[in-house]
N, C-alpha and C positions, 0 to 999 in steps of 0.2 A: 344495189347495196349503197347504202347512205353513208358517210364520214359521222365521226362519231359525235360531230357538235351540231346533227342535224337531229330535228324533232317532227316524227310524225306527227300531223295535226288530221281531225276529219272538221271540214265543214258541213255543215247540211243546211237547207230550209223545208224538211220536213216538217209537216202541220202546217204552213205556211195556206192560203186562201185561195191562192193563182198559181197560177203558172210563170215558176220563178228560173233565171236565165246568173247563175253567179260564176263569175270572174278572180282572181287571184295575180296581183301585179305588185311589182319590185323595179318600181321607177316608170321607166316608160317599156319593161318587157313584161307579157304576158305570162305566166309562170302556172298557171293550170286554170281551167272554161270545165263548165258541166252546164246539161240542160237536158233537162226529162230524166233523172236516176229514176224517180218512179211517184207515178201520179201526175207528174207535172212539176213537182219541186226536184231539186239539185242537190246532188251531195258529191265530194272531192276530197279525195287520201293527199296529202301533198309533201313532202320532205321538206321540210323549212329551216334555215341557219338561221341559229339564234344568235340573236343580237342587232341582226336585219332589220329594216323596216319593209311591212309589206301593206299595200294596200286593195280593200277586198268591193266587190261591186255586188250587186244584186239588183236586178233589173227586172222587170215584167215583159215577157216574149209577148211582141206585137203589141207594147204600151199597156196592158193588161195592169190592174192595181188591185188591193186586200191588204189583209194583216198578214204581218211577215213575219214567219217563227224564224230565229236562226240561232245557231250552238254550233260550236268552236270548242273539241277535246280532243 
């Protein structure tokens, strides 16, 4: 259970072209990784405090490149 100034987010890179590899960081900690939710693209539920700064990575497994669908709701 989350405190109450936390916000469920999902990422995804569904529709994305490759096989995409995405990350989730708040400074220099890892704060939630996905790879292969399905098809090859990544998707991650994360609790997040607002007001944070977070920073988000998407990468191509094994240097792999395409167009990259991505959505944050």
């Amino acid at each position: 259970m989350s405190e109450h100034n936390d916000v469920l987010e999902l990422f995804s890179t569904a529709g994305s072209t490759y096989d995409t590899e995405l990350s989730v960081w708040n400074g220099s900690k890892q704060v939630g990784c996905n790879d292969d939710y399905s098809g090859g693209t990544s998707q991650l539920y994360l609790y997040l405090t607002k007001g944070k700064a977070y920073q988000i990575a998407v990468d191509g497994f094994n240097g792999q490149m395409g167009q990259l669908r991505f959505s944050v709701s």
